[in-house]
N, C-alpha and C positions, 0 to 999 in steps of 0.2 A: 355442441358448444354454441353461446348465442355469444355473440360481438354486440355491444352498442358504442360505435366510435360516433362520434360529434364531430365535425370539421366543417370548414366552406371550401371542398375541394370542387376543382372542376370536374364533367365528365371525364376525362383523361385520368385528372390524377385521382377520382375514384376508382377506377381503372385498376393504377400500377397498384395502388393500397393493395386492394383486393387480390392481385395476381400476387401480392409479395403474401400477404397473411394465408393465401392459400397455402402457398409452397411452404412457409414454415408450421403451418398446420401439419400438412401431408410429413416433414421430418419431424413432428413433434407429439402427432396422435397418442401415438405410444410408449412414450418415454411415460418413465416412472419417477416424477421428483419427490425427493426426501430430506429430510433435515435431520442431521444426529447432530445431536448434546453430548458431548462428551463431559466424562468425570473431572475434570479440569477446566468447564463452564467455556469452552472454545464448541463452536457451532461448524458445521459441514454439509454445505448442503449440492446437490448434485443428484446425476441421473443415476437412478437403481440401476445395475448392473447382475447383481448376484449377491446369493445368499449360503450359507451353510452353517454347522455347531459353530463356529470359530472365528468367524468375521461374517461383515458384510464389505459389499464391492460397491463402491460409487464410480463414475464418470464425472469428476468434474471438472470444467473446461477444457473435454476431452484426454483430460489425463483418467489415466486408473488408478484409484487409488482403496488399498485393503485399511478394512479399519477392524480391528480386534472388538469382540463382543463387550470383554473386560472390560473397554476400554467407554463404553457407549452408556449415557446412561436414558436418552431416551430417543424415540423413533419417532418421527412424523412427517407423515405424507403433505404435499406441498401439491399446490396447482397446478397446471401447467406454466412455462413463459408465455404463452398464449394468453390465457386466462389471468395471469399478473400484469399482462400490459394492459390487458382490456379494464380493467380495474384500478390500475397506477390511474391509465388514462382519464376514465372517468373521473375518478378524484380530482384533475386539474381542474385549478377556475381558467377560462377564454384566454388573460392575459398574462397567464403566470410561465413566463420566460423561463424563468429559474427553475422551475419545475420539468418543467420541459426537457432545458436541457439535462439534470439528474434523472430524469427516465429515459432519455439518450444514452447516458452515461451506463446506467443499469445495464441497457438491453448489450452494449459491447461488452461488460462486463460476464455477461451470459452468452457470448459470443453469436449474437445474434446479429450481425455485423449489415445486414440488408436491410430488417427495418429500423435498423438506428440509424441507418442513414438514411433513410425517408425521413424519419423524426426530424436528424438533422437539418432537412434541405426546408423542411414545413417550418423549421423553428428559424432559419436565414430569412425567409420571405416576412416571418412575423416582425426580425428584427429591424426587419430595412420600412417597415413600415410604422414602429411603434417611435414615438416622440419622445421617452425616457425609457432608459435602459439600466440595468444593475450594472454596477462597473465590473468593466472587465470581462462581462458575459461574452461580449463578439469575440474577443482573444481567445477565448478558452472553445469558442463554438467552431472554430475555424482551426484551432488543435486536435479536438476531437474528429472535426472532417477530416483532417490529414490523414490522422490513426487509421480512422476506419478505409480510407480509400486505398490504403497502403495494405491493408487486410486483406481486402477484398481483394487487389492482382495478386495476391502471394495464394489468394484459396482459387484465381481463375490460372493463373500459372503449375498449381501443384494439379488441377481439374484436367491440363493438356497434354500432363506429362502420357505416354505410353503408357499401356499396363490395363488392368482391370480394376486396380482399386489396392490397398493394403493387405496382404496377407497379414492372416492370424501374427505372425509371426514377427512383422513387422510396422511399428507405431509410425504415426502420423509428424508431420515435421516438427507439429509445434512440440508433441509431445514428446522426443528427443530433446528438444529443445528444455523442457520443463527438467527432464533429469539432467540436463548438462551443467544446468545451473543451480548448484547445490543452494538449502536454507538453512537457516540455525535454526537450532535443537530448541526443547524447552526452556532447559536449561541455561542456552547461551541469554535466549528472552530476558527471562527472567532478570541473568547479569545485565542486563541493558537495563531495565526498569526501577532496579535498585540503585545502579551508579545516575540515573536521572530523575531517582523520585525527588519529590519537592517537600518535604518534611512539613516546611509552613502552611502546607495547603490537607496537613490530616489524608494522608492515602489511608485507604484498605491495604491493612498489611498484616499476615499470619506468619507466628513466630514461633514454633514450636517450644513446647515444653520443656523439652531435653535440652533446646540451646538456651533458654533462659539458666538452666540449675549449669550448665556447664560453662557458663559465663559466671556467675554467680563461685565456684570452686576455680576458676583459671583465673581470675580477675579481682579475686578475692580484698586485695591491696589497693587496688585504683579509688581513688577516692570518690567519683562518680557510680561507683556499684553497693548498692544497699547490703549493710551490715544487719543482721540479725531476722530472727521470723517473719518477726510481726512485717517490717520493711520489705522484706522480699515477698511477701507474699501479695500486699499491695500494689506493688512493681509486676508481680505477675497477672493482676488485674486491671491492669492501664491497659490502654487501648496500642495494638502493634504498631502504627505509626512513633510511639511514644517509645517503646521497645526497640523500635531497630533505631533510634537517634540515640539509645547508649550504644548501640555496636559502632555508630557511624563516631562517638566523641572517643569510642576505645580505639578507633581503627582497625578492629577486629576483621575483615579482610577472608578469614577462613569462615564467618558465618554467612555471606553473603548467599553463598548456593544453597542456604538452610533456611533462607526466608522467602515467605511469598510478597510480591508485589500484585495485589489483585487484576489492578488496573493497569491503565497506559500513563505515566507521567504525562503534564499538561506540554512538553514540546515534543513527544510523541504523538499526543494524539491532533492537537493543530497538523503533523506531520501527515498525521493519516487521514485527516478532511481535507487539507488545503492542498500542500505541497507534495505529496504521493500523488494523485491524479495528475498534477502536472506532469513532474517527471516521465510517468506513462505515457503519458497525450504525446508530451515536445521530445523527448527525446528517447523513448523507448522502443522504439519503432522494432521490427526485425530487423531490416536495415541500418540502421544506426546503434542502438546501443544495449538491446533488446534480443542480443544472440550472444552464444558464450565466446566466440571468433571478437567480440568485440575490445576494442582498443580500452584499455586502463579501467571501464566503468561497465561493465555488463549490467543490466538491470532484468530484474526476472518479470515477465508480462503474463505469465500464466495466472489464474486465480489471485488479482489484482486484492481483493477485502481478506482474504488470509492473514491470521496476522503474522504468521513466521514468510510471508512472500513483502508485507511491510516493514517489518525490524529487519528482514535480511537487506532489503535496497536500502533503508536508511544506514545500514553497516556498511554496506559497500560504499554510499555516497560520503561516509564521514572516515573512513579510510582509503580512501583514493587520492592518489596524487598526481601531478605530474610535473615535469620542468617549470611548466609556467604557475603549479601554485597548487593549492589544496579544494576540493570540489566544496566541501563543509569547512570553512575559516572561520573558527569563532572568536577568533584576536581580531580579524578584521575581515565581517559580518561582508562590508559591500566589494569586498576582493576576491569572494568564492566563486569561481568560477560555474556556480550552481549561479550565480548571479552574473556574472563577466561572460557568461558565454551565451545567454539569452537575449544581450544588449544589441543593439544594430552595432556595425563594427567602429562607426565612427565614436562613439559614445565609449565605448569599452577602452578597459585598462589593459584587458588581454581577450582580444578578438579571440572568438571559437575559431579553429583550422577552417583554411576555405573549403569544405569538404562539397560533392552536389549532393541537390534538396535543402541543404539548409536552410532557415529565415529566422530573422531574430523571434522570441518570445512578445519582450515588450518594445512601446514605443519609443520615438525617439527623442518624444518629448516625456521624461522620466518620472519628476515630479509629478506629470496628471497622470500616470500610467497605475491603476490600482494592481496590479498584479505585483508590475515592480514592488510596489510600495508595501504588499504581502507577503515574499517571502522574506524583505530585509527586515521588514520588522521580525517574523520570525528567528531570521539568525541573532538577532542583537535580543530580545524578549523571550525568545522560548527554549534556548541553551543554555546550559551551564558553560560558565569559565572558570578554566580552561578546560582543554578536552579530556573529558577523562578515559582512563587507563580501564579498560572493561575484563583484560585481562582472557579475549577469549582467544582460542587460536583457529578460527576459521578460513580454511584453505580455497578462499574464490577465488573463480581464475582469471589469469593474469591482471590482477590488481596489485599493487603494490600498498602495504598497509602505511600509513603513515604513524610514526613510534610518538607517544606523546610528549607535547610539549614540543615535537621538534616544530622548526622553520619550513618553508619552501627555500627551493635553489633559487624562485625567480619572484619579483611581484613584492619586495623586500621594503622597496622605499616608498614615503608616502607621495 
């Protein structure tokens, strides 16, 4: 494998480069990465494990995980993470921060936690040196340091323990961890993407045939449902987006689990660029909120881009409560404590618990703070109101769902 990295390191720090790319070399020679497509256009990709008639096995981010042949619809082999950095890398232009830091981001993603944090410390020295900066880059650069250095003593802590290493028999921490913290089904998805699709924006949306003709025989009366051939037959010709806004004006409620939402609604997927990698970074930690022992708000950190490890945190974040108030408030956007608990404490309506490690998110001057200023637009711009009723019954632990429509106990007055 040939490396062509560019940098202006010193002797030294060509040095440590070299010692770290060695050693992730030496764990990564022989990993086999792959990408399966599944028949449902959801992507999986991780280290080959095993094969046989009936599944293939992946490793990804060290979990195991069996995927049904049935289930697959196409196989391809992928580079190394070696070979993807050297490559990301090269693609950067000298001054490209932002770059930087999402090939940061990638490599923790890949649990490659040693040289994202060389990345990391190369892209510090860039920032204290460069004259303009993208707002909010050092915020988010200084999140991400936390994560990974919070990583790295939980991987030099589990390295001291006694013992020789994992028996067969018995998974690694994180990957207890990955099962403890249950995700939604297809299914539950799905219910999220259709109680948040945006109708005026034309989604991709499949509508089966059978619930068009059984709308068409149950509905026969409502005076929004086409009477006669010629009409219904045109109606079965519009495009789905157009199709599920008669189920949404019937209220029809029992076809919702019969339609597809292609896509992510647009405050889902803002969710899943912007404010999912936060969440991760500030408040995911293993330590903090990022293990199932965790107080009201577990968030699952394994396989971060999955999208049932994205809809499942956004479910927990927008069903979560506590005394002092709602973590997703979309009655009032700048009271969610998804917002009140990133503030410094002076600034806040409801200070986070004084817990150690803590540090606020944004600054304390708010208004210049782009961060702030990113996810409140988000609450108020990229939610529907009021909250709706998704109607699923997913049993994570110890959270407490919030019933909609209801209040908080606390955080009431303006």
């Amino acid at each position: 494998m040939t490396l062509h990295l560019v940098s202006r390191h010193t002797a030294a720090g060509r040095s440590m480069l070299l010692a770290v790319l060695l050693a992730l070399l030496g764990l990564c020679a022989q990993a086999r990465l792959v990408s399966l497509t599944l028949q449902d256009e959801r992507v999986l990709e991780g280290e080959w494990v095993a094969e046989d008639e009936q599944a293939i096995t992946l490793r990804i981010h060290r979990v195991t995980t069996r995927v049904l042949r049935q289930e697959i619809r196409q196989v391809r082999e992928l580079p190394s993470i070696l070979e993807q950095y050297n490559q990301r890398r090269q693609q950067l232009a000298p001054g490209d921060l932002e770059g930087r830091y999402q090939l940061a981001y990638w490599l923790f993603g890949w649990d490659s936690f040693e040289l994202a944090q060389h990345e990391v410390e190369q892209l510090r020295r860039q920032l204290a040196e460069a004259e303009e900066l993208p707002a909010g880059l050092p915020e988010r650069v200084e999140i991400l340091a936390a994560a990974l250095q919070k990583r790295l003593e939980l991987e030099r802590r589990a390295d001291a323990l006694p013992g020789e290493g994992p028996s067969p028999a018995s998974a690694p921490a994180t990957e207890a961890l990955a099962d403890a913290l249950p995700r939604l089904n297809n299914q539950q998805i799905n219910r999220i993407r259709v109680m948040e699709v945006d109708i005026a924006r034309h989604p991709r949306v499949k509508v089966p045939r059978e619930v068009i003709d059984d709308i068409f025989q149950k509905y026969a009366t409502h005076v929004s449902v086409p009477k006669g051939r010629l009409p219904q037959a045109r109606f079965r010709a519009l495009p789905g987006w157009m199709q599920l806004d008669l189920i949404f004006t019937l209220r029809a409620r029992e076809y919702y689990d019969r339609v597809e939402v292609v896509d992510d609604p647009p405050g889902l997927l803002r969710f899943r660029r912007d404010i999912h990698p936060l969440v991760l970074n500030y408040c995911g930690s293993l330590t903090c909120h990022g293990s199932p022992t965790a107080v009201s708000m577990p968030v699952i950190l394994n396989e971060p881009n999955r999208v049932d490890t994205v809809y499942t945190n956004f479910y927990v974040l927008q069903t979560t409560r506590s005394p002092n108030g709602q973590v997703i408030d979309r009655d009032k956007p700048e009271r969610s404590l998804l917002v009140q608990y990133a503030m410094p404490r002076a600034r806040a309506y409801t200070a986070h618990p004084d817990v150690p490690g803590w540090r606020p998110l944004f600054q304390t001057e708010l208004e210049k703070d782009e961060l702030y200023r990113m996810v409140v637009r988000w609450l108020n711009r990229g939610l529907f109101k009021p909250t709706p009723d998704y109607g699923i019954q997913f049993p994570a632990p110890t959270t407490q769902p919030i019933p909609p429509g209801s209040a908080p106990e606390a955080n009431n007055d303006e």
